[in-house]
PDB file of N, CA, C and O in Angstrom:
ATOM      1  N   UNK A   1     -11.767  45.014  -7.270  1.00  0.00           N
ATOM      2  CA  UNK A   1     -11.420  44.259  -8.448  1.00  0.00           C
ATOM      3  C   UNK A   1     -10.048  43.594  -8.273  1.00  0.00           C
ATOM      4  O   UNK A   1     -10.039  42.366  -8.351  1.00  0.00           O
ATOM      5  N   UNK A   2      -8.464  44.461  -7.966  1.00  0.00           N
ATOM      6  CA  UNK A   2      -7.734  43.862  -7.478  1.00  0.00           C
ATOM      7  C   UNK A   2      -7.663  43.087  -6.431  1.00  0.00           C
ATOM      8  O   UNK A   2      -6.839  42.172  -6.461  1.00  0.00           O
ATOM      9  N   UNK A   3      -8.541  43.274  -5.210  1.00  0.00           N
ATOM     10  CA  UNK A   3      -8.588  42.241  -4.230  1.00  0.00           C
ATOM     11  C   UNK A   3      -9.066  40.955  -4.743  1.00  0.00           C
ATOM     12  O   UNK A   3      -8.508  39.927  -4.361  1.00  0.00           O
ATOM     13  N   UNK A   4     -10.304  40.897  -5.793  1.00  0.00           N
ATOM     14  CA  UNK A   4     -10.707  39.950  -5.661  1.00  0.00           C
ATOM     15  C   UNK A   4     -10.120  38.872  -7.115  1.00  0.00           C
ATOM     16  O   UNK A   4     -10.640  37.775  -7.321  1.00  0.00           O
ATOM     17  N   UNK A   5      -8.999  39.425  -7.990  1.00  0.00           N
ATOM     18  CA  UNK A   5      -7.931  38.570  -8.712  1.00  0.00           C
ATOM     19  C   UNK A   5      -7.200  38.091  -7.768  1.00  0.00           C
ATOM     20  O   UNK A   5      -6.924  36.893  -7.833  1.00  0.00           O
ATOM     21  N   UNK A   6      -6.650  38.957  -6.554  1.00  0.00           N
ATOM     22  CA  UNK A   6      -5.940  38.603  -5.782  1.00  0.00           C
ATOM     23  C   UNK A   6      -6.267  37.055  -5.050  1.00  0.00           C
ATOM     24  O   UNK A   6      -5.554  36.057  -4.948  1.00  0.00           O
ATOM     25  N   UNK A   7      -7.447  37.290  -4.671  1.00  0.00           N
ATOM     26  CA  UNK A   7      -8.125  36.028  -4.035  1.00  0.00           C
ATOM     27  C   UNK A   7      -8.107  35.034  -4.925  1.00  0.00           C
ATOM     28  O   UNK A   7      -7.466  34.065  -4.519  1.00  0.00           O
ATOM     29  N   UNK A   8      -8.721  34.874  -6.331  1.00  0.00           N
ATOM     30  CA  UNK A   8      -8.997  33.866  -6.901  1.00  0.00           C
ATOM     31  C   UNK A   8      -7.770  33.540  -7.344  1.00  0.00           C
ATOM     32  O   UNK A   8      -7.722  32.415  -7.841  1.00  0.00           O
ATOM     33  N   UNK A   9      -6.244  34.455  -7.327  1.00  0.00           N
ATOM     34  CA  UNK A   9      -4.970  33.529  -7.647  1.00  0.00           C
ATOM     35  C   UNK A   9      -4.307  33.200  -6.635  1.00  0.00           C
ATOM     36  O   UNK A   9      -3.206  32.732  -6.924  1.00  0.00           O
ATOM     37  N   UNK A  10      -4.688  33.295  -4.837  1.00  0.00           N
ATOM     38  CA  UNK A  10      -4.531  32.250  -4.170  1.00  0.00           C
ATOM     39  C   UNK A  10      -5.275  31.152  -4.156  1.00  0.00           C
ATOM     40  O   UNK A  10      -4.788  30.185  -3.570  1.00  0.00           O
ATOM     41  N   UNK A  11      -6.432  31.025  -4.691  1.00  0.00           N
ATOM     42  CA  UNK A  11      -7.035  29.805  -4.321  1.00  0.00           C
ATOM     43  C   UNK A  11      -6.715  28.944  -5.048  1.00  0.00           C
ATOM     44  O   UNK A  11      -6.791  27.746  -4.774  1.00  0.00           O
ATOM     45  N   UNK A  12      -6.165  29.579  -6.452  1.00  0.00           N
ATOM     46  CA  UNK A  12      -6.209  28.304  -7.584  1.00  0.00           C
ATOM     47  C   UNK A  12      -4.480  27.819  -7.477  1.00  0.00           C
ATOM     48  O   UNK A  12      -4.045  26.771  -7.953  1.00  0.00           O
ATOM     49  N   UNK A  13      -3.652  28.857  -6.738  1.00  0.00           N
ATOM     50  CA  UNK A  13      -2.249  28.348  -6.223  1.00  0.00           C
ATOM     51  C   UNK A  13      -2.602  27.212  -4.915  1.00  0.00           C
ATOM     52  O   UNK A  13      -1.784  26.291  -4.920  1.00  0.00           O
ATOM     53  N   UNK A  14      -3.253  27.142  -4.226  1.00  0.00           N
ATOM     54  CA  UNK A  14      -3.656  26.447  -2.980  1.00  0.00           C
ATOM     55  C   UNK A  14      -4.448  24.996  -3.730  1.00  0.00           C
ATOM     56  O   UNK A  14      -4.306  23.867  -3.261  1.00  0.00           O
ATOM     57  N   UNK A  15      -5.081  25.230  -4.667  1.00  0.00           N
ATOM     58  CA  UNK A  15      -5.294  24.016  -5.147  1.00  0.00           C
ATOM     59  C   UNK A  15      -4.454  23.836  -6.431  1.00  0.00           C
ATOM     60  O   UNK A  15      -4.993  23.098  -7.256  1.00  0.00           O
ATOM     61  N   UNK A  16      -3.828  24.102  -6.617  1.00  0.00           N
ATOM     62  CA  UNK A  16      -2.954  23.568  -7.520  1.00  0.00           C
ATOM     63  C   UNK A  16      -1.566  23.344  -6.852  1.00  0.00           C
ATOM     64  O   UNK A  16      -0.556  22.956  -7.439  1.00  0.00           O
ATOM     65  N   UNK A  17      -1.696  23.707  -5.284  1.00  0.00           N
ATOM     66  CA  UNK A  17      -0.246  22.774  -4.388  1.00  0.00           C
ATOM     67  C   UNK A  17      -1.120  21.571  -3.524  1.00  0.00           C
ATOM     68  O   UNK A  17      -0.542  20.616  -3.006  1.00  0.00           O
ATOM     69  N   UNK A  18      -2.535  21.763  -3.456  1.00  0.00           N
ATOM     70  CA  UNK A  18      -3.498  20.205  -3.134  1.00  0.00           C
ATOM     71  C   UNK A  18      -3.103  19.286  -4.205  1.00  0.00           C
ATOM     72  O   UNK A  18      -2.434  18.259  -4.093  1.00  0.00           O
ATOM     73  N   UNK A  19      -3.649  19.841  -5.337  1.00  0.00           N
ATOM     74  CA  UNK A  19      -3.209  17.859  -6.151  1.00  0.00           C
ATOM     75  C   UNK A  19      -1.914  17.571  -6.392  1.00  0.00           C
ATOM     76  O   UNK A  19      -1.611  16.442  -6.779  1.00  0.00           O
ATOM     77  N   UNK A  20      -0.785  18.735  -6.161  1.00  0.00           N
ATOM     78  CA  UNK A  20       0.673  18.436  -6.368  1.00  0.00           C
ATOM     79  C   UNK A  20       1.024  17.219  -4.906  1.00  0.00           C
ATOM     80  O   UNK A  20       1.803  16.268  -4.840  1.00  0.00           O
ATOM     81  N   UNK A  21       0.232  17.693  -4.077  1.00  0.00           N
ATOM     82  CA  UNK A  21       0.584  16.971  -2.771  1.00  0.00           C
ATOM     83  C   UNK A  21      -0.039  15.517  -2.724  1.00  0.00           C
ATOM     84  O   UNK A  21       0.425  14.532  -2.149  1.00  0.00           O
ATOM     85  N   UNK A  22      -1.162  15.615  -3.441  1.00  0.00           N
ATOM     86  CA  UNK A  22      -1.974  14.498  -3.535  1.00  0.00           C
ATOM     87  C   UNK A  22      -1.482  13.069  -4.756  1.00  0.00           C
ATOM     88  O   UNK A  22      -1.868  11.902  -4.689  1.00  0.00           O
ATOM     89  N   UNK A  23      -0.529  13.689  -5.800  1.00  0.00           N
ATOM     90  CA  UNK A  23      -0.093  13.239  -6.642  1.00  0.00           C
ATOM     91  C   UNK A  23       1.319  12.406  -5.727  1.00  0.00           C
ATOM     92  O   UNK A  23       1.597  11.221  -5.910  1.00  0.00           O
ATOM     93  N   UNK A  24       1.848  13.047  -5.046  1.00  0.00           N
ATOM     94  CA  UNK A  24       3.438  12.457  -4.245  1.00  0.00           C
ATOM     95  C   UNK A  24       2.588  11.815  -3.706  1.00  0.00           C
ATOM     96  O   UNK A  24       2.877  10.679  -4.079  1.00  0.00           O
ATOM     97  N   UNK A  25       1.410  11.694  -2.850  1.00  0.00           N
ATOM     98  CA  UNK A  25       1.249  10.704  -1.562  1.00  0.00           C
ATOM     99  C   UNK A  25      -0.590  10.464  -2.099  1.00  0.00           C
ATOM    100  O   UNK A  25      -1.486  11.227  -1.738  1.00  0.00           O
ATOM    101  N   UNK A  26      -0.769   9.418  -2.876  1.00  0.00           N
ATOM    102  CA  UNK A  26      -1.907   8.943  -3.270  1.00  0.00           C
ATOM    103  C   UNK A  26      -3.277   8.438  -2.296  1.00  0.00           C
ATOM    104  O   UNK A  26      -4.500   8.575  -2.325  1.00  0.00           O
ATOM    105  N   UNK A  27      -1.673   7.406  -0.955  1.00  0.00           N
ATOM    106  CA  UNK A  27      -2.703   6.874  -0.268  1.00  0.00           C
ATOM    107  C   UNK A  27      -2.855   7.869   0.654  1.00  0.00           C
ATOM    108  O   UNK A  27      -3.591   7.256   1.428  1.00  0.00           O
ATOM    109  N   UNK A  28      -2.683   9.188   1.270  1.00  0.00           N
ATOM    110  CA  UNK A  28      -3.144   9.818   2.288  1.00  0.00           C
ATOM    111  C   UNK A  28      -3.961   9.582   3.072  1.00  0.00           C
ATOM    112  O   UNK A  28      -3.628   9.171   4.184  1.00  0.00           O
ATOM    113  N   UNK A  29      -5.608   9.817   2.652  1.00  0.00           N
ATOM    114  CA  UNK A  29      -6.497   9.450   3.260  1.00  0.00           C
ATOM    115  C   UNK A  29      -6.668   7.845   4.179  1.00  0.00           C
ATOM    116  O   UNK A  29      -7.397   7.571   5.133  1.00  0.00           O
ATOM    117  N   UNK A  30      -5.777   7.089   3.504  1.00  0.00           N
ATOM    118  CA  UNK A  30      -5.577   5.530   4.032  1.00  0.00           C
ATOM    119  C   UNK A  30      -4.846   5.561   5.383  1.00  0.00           C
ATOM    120  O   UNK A  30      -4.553   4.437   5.790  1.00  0.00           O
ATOM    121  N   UNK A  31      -4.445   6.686   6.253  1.00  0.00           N
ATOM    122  CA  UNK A  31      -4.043   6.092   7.782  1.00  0.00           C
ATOM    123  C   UNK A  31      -5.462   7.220   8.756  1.00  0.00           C
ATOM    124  O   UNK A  31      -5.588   7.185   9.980  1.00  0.00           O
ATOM    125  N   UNK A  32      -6.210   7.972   7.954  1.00  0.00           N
ATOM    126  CA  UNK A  32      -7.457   8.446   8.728  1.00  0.00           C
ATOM    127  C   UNK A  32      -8.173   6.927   8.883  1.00  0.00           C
ATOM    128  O   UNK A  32      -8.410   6.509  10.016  1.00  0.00           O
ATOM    129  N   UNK A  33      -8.418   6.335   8.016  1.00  0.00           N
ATOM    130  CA  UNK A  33      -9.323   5.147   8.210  1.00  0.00           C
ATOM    131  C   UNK A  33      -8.817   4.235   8.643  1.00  0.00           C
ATOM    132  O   UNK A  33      -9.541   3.290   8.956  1.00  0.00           O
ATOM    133  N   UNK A  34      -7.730   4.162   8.792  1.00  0.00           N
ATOM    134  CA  UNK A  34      -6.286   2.734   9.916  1.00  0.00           C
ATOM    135  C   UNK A  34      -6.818   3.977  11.290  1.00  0.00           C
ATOM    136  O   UNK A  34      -7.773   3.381  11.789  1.00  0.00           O
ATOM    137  N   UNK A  35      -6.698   5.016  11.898  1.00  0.00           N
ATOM    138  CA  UNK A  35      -6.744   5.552  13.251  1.00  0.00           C
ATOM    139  C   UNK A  35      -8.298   5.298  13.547  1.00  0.00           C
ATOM    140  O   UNK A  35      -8.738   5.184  14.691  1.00  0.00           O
ATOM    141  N   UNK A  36      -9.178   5.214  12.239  1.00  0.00           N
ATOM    142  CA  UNK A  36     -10.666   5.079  12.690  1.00  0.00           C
ATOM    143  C   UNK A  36     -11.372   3.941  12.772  1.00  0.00           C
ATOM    144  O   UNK A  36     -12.460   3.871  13.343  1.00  0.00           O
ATOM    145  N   UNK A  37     -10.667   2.767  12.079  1.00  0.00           N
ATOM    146  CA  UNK A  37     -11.031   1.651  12.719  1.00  0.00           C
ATOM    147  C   UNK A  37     -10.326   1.034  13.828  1.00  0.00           C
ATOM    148  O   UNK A  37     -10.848   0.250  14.621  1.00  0.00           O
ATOM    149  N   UNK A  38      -9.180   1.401  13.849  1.00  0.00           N
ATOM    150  CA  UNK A  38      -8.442   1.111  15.341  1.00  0.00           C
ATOM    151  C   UNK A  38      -9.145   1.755  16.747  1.00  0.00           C
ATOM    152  O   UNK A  38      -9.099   1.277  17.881  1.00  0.00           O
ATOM    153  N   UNK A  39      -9.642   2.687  16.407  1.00  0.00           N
ATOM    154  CA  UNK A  39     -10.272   3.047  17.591  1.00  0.00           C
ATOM    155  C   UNK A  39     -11.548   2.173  17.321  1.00  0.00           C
ATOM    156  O   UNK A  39     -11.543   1.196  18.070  1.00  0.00           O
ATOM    157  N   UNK A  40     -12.430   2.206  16.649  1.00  0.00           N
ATOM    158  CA  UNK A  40     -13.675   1.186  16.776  1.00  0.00           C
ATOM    159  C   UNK A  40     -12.917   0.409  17.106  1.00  0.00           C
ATOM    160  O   UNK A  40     -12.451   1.118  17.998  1.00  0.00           O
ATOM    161  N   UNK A  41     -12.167  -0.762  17.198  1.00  0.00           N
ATOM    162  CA  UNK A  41     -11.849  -2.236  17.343  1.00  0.00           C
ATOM    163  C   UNK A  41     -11.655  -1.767  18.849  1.00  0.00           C
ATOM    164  O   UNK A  41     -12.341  -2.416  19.640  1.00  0.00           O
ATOM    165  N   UNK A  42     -10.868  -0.780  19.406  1.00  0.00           N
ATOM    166  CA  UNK A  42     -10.411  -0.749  20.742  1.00  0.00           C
ATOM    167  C   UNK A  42     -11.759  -0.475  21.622  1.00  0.00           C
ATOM    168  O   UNK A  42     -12.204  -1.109  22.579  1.00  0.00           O
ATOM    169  N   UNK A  43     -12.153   0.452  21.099  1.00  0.00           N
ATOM    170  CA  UNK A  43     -13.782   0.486  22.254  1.00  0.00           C
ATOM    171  C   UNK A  43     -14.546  -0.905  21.822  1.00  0.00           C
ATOM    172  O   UNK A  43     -15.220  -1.428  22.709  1.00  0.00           O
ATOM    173  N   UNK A  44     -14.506  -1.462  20.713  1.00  0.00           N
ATOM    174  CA  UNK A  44     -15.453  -3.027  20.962  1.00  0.00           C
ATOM    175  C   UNK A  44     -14.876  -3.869  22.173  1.00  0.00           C
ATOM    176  O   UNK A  44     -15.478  -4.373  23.122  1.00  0.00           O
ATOM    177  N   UNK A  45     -13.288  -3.870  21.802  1.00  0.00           N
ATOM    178  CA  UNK A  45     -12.896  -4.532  22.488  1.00  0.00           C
ATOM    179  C   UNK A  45     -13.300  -4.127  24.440  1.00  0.00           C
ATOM    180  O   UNK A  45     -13.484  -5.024  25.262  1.00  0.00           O
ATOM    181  N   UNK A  46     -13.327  -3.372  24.611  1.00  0.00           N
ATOM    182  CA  UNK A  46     -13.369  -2.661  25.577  1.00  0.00           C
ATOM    183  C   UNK A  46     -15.295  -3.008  26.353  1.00  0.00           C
ATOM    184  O   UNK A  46     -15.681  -3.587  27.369  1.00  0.00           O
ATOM    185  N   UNK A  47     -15.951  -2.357  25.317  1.00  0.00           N
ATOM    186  CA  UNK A  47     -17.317  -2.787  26.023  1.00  0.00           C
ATOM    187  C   UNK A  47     -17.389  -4.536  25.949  1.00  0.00           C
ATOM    188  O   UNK A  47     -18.188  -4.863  26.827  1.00  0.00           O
ATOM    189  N   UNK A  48     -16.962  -5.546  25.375  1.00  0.00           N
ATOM    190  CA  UNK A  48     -16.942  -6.818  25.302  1.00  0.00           C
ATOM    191  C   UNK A  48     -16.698  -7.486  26.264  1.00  0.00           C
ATOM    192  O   UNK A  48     -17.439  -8.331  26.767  1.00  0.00           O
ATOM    193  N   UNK A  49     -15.167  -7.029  26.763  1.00  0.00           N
ATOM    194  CA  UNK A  49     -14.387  -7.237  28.190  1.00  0.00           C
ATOM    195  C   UNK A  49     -14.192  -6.394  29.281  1.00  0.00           C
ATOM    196  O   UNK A  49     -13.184  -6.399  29.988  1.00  0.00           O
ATOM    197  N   UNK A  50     -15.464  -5.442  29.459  1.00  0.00           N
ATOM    198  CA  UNK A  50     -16.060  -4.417  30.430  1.00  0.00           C
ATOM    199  C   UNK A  50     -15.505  -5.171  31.804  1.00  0.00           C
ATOM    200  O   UNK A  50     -14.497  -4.866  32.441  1.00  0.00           O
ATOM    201  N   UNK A  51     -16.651  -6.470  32.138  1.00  0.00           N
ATOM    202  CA  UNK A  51     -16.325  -6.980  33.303  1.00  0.00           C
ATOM    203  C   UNK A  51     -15.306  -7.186  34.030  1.00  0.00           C
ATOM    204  O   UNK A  51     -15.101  -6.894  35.208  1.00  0.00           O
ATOM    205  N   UNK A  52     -14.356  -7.963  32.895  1.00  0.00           N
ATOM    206  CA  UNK A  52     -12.773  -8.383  33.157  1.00  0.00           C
ATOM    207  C   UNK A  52     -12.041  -7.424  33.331  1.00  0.00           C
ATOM    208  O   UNK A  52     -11.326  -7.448  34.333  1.00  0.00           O
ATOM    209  N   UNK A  53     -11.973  -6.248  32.408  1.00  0.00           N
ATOM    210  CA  UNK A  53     -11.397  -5.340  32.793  1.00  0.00           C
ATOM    211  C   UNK A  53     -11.295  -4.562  34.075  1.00  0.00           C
ATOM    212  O   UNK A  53     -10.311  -3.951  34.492  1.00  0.00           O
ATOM    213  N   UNK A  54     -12.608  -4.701  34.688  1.00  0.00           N
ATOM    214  CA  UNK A  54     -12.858  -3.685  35.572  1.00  0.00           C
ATOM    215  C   UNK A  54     -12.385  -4.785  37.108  1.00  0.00           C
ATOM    216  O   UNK A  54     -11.755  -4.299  38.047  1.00  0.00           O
ATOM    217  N   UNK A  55     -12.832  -6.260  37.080  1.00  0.00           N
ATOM    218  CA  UNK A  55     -11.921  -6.878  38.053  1.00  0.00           C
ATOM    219  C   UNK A  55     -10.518  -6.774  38.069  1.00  0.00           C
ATOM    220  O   UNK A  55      -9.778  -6.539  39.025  1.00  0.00           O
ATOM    221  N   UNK A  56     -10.238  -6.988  36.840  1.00  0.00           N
ATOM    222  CA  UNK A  56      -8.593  -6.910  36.874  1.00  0.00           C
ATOM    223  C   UNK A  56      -7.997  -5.802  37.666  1.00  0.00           C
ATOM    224  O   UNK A  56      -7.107  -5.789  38.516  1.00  0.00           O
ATOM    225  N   UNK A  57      -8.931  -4.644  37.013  1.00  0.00           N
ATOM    226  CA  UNK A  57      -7.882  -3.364  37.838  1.00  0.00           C
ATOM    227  C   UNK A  57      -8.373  -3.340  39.017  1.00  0.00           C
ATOM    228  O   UNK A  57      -7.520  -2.888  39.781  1.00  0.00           O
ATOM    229  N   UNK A  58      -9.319  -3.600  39.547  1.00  0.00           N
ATOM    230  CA  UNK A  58     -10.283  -3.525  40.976  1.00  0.00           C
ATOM    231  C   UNK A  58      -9.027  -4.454  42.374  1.00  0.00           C
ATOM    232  O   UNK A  58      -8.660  -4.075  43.486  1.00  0.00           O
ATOM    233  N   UNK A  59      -8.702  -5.824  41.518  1.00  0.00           N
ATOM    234  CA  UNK A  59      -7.932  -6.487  42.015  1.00  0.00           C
ATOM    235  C   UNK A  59      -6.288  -6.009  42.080  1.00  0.00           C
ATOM    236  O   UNK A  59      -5.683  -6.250  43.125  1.00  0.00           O
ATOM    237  N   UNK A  60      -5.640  -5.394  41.062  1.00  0.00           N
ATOM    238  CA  UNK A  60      -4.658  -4.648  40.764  1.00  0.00           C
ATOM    239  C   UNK A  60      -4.408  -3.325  42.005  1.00  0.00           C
ATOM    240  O   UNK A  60      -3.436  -3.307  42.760  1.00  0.00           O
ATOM    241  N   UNK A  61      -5.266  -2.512  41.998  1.00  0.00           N
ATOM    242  CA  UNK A  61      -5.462  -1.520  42.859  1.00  0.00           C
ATOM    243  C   UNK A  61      -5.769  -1.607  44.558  1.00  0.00           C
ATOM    244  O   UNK A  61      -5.694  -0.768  45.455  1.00  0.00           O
ATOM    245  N   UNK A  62      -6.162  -3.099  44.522  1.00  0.00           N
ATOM    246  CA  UNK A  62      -6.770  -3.680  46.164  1.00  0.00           C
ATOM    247  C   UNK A  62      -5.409  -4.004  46.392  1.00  0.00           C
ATOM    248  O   UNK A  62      -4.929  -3.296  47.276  1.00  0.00           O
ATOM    249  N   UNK A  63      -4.613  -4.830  45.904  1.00  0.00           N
ATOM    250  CA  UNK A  63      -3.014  -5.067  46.260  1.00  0.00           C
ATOM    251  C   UNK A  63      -2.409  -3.939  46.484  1.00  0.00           C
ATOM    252  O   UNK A  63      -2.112  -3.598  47.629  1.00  0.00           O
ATOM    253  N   UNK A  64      -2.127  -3.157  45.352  1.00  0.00           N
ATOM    254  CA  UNK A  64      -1.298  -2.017  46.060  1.00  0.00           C
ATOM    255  C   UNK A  64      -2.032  -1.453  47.141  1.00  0.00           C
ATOM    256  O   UNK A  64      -1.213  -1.045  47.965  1.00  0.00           O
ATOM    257  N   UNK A  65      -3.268  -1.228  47.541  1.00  0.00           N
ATOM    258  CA  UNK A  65      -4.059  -0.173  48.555  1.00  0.00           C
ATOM    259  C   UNK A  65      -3.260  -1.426  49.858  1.00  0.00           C
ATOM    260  O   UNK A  65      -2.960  -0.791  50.869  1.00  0.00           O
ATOM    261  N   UNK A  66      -3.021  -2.444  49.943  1.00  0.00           N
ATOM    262  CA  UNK A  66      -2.973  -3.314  51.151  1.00  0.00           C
ATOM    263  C   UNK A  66      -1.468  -3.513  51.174  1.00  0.00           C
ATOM    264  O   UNK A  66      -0.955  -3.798  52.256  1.00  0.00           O
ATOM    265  N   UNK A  67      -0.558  -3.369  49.879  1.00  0.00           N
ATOM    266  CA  UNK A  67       0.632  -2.712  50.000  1.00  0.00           C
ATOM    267  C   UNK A  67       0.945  -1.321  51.012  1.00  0.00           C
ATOM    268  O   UNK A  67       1.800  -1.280  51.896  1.00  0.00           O
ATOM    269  N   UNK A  68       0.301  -0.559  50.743  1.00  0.00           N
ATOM    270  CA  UNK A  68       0.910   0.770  50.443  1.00  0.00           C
ATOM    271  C   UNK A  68       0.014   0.812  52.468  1.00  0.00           C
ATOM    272  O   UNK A  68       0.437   1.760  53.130  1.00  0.00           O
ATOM    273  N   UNK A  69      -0.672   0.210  52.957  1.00  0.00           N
ATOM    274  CA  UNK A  69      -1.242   0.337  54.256  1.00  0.00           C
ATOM    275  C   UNK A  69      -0.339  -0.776  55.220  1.00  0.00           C
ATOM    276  O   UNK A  69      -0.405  -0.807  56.449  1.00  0.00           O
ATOM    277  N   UNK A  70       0.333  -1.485  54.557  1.00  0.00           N
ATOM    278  CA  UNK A  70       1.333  -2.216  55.172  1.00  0.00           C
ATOM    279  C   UNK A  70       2.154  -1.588  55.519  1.00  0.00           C
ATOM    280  O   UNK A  70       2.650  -1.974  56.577  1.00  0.00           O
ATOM    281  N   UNK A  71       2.771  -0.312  54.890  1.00  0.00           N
ATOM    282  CA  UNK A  71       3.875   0.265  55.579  1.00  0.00           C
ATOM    283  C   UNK A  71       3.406   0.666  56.528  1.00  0.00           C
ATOM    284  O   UNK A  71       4.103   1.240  57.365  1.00  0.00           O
TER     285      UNK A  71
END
């Protein structure tokens, strides 16, 4: 019986320091969905310019390999 007042007056302290927190900072949830469309935009971008990408570094990496066999 005491354990379980015990429990139900942490939970209602734990949500009653949730909407205190939620009240200071409204937009919270608004930089989960800025990190989750930034990553969609970066993998579109990414499968779009697959090809280019993969010459670029192909070509990037052939220089230094003909660098680095020059010494």
């Amino acid at each position: 019986m005491i354990r379980r007042k015990l429990d139900m007056t942490i939970i209602k302290v734990r949500n009653w320091m949730y909407r205190k927190e939620e009240d200071l900072n409204p937009n919270a949830g608004l930089a989960t969905i800025e990190i989750v469309l930034l990553c969609l935009v970066s993998v579109a971008i990414v499968v779009v310019f697959r090809g280019k990408i993969t010459t670029i570094l192909n070509t990037i990496f052939g220089k230094i390999s003909d660098k680095v066999n020059g010494f």
